[in-house]
C-alpha positions in Angstrom: -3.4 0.6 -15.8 -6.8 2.5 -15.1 -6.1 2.3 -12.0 -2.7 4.2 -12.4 -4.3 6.6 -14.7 -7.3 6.9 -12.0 -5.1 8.0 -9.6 -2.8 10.2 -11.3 -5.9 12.1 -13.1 -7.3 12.6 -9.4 -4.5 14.0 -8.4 -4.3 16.5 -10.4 -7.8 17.5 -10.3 -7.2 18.2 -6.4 -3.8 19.9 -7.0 -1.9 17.7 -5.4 1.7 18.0 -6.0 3.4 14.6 -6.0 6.3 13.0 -7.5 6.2 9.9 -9.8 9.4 8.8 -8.2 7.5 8.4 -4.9 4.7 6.0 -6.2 5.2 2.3 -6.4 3.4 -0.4 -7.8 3.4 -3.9 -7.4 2.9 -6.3 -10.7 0.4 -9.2 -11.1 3.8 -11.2 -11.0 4.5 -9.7 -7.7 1.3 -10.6 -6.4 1.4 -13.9 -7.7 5.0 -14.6 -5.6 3.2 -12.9 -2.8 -0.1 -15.3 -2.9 1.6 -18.8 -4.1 5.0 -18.5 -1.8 3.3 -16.5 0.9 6.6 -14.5 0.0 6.0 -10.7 1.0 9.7 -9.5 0.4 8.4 -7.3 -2.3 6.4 -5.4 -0.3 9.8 -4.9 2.1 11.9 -4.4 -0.9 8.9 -1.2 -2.1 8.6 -0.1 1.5 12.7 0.0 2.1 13.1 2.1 -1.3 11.5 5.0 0.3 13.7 7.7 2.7 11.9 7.2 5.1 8.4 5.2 5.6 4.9 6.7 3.6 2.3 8.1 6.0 0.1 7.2 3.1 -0.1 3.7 1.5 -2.8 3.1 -1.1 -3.1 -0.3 -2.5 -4.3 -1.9 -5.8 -6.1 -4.4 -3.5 -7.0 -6.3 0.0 -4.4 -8.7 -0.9 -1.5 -6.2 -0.9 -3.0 -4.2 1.9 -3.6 -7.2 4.5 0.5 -8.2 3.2 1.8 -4.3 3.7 0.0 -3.9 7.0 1.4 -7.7 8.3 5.1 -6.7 7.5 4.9 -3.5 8.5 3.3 -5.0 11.9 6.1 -7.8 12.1 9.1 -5.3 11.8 7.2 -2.5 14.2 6.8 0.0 12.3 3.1 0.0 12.4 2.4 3.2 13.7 -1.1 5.3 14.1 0.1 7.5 11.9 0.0 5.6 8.6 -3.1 5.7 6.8 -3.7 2.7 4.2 -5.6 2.9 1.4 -7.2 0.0 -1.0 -8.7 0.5 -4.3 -11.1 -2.6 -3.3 -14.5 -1.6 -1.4 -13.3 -3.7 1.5 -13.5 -3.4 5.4 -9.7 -2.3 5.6 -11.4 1.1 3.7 -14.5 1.2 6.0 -12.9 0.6 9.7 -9.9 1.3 11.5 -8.7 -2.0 11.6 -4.8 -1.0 12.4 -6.2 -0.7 16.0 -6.8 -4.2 15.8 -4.2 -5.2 14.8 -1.9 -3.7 16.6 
C-alpha cells in the first residue's frame, strides 16, 4: 500500500494529471498464481482492460516486469516504444534490456 500511496503522492507533486481508472495493480494472490502455476493470464487480463496498450508500465516488482515484458513479447506487441518501470532496484531499471529481448 506505500507503494500505491508513493506513487500517487509523486504524482502529484510533478503535476501529473492521471486517472485512477487507468492504474492497475496486481495482488499478492495474483502474483502467487503467476509464480506457482507459471500462469500469466492476469497480466493479459490487466493489459487487455486498457483501450489501447500503456506506453508506460511500472511494476511493483522484477517478478511482474520479467511476466508483462514475456507476454507482451509472445503476442508481439513489444514495441520500442513502451517504457517499463519496476519499483525493485533491478537491471530491467538500469539497462535497456527490451532490445534484448526482442
Amino acid at each position: 500500500m506505500d507503494r500505491y500511496y508513493g506513487f500517487i503522492q509523486c504524482m502529484q507533486d510533478n503535476d501529473y494529471s492521471y486517472n485512477e481508472t487507468n492504474i492497475k495493480w496486481v495482488s499478492t494472490d495474483d502474483i502467487m498464481q503467476i509464480r506457482h502455476n507459471n500462469d500469466t493470464s492476469i497480466i493479459r487480463k490487466i493489459l487487455n482492460s486498457y483501450m489501447s496498450l500503456p506506453t508506460i508500465l511500472i511494476c511493483g516488482n522484477d517478478e511482474i516486469a520479467y511476466s508483462t515484458i514475456m507476454h507482451l513479447k509472445n503476442t508481439k506487441q513489444l514495441t520500442d516504444d513502451i517504457r517499463i518501470f519496476t519499483f525493485d532496484n533491478s537491471l530491467i531499471n538500469s539497462y535497456n534490456l527490451l532490445g534484448d529481448i526482442h
